[in-house]
C-alpha positions in Angstrom: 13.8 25.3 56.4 10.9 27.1 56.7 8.3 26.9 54.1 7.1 30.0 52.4 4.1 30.7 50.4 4.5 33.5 47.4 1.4 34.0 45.9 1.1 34.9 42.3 -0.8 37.5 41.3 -0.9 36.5 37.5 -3.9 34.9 38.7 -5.4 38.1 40.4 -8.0 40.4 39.3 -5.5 43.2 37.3 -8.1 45.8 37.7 -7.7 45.7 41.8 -4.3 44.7 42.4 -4.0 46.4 45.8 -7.4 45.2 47.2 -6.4 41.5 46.0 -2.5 42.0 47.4 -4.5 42.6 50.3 -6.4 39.7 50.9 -3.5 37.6 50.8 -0.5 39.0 52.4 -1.8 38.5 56.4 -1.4 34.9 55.2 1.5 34.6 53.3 5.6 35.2 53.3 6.4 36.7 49.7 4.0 38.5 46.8 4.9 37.0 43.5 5.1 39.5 40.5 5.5 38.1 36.8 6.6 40.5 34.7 6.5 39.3 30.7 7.0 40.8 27.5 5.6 38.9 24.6 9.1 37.8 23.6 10.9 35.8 25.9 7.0 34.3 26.7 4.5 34.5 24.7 2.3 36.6 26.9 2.8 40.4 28.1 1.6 41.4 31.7 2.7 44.4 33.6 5.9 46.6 33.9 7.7 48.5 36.6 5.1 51.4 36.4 2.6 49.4 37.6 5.0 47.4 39.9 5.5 50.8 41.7 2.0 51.4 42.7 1.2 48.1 44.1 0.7 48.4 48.0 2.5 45.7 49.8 3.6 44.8 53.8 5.4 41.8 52.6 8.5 41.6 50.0 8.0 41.6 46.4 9.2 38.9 44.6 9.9 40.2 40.9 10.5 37.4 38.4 11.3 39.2 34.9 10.2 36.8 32.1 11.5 39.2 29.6 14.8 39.5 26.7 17.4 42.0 27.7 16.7 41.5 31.5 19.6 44.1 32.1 18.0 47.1 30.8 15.0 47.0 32.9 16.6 45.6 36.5 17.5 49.0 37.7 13.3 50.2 36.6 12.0 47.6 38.9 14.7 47.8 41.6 13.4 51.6 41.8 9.5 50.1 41.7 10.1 48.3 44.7 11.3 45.1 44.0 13.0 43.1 47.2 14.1 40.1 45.1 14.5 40.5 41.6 14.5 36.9 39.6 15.8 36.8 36.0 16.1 33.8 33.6 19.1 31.8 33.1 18.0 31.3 29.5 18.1 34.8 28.9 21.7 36.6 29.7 24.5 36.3 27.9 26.5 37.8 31.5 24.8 36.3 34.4 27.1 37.0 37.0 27.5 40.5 35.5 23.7 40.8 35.7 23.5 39.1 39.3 25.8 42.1 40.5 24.2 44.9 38.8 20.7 43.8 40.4 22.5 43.4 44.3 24.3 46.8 43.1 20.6 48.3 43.7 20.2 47.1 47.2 18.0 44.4 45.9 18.2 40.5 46.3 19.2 38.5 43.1 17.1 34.9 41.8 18.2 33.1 39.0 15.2 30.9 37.4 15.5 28.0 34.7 13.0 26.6 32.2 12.2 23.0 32.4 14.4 22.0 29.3 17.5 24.1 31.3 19.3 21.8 33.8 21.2 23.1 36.6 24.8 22.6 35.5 24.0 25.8 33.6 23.9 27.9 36.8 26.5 26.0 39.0 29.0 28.9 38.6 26.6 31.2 40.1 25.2 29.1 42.7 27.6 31.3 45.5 26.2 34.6 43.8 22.5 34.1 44.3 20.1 34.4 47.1 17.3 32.0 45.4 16.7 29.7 42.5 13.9 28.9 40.4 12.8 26.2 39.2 10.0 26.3 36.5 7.8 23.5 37.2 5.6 24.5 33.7 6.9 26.1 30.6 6.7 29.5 32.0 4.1 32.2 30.0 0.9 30.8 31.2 -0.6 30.6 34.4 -3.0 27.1 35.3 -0.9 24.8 33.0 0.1 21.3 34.9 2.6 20.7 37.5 5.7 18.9 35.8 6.6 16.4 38.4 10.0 15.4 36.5 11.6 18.4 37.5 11.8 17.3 41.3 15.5 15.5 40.5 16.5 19.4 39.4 15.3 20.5 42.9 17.2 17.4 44.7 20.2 18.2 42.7 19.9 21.9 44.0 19.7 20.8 47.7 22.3 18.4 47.3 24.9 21.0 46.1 23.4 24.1 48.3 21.9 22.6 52.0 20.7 26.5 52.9 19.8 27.9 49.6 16.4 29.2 49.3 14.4 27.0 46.1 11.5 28.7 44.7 8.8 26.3 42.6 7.1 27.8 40.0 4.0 26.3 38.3 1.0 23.6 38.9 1.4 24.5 43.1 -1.3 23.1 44.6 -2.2 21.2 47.9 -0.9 18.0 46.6 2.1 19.2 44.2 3.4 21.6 46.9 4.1 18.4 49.2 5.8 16.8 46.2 8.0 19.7 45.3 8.8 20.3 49.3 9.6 16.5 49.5 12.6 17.0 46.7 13.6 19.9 48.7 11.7 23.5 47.5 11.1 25.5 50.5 9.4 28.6 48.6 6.1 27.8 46.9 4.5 30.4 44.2 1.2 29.8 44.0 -1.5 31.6 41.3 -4.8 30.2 40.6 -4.7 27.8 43.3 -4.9 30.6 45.6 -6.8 33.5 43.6 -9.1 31.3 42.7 -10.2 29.8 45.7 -13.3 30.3 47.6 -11.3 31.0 50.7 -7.8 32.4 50.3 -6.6 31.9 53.8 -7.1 28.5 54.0 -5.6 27.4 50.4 -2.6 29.6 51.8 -2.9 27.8 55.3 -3.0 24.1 53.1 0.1 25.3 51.2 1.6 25.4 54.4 
């Protein structure tokens, strides 16, 4: 499979979201949007409003980090979200949620937090377009990469050969050939990208 680079703009300058969207997306696959609320997280970032401003030639990846992920789908399916990603840990209907976002035209993720395994998602495997797999305790960007969450990716493989895996957390030149070893094809990406003195190449060593 094809490996795909999503940077994450959690790591980007807020204040000049388009101009930093810009200097990445020549390079990359997927633009990576967390959205967080202070509850589900304990950090708030951005909502649909700003979600529908951002300039973008490649998809954006919306993963919602927030309670009550079903009252807000339809806002950021209407922002301009291509894949919307919601937590496992945070519907009580997943399936029910899963169609209401594809009801929008929209592709539908399901992520889980380290502590979640993947036999709480095997129902919906057949529903989704891509999983992710938190490879930090999501709320944070910059934490550490947690390297006992590659057997969750192997699992994943093993049960769906042509499903797209997203990793989430820690990506960096050496952690990204770890997490593509167990079998993640889609690689988010934040400070290891924003931060670097050249943004092309950390994408190109991604690759």
């Amino acid at each position: 499979m094809k490996i795909q680079i999503a940077p994450s703009i959690l790591s980007a300058d807020f204040g000049n979201l388009n101009k930093e969207i810009a200097s990445v997306e020549k390079y990359c696959d997927l633009i990576h949007v967390d959205v967080m609320d202070g509850h589900f997280v304990p950090n708030i970032t951005i909502g649909a409003p700003v979600v529908v401003k951002m300039k973008s030639k490649k998809p954006l990846d919306v993963h919602l980090m927030i309670e009550n992920p079903e009252k807000y789908v339809e806002d950021f399916a209407k922002a301009g979200a291509n894949i919307i990603t919601v937590h496992s840990e945070a519907s009580k209907n997943l399936k029910a949620l899963i169609k209401k976002i594809k009801s929008f035209g929209v592709k539908a993720g399901v992520s889980i937090k380290p502590k979640t395994p993947v036999s709480k998602i095997k129902n919906i495997l057949n529903d989704v377009d891509m999983v992710l797999v938190m490879t930090v305790e999501p709320g944070f960007g910059g934490q550490e990469f947690m390297k006992n969450m590659m057997s969750k990716i192997k699992e994943l493989r093993k049960l769906k050969p042509k499903l797209n895996i997203q990793v989430d957390g820690g990506i960096n030149d050496k952690t990204s050939k770890i997490a593509v070893k167990a079998g993640a094809n889609i690689l988010v990406a934040g400070s290891y990208i924003f931060k670097a003195k050249n943004r092309k190449t950390a994408i190109a060593s991604l690759k």
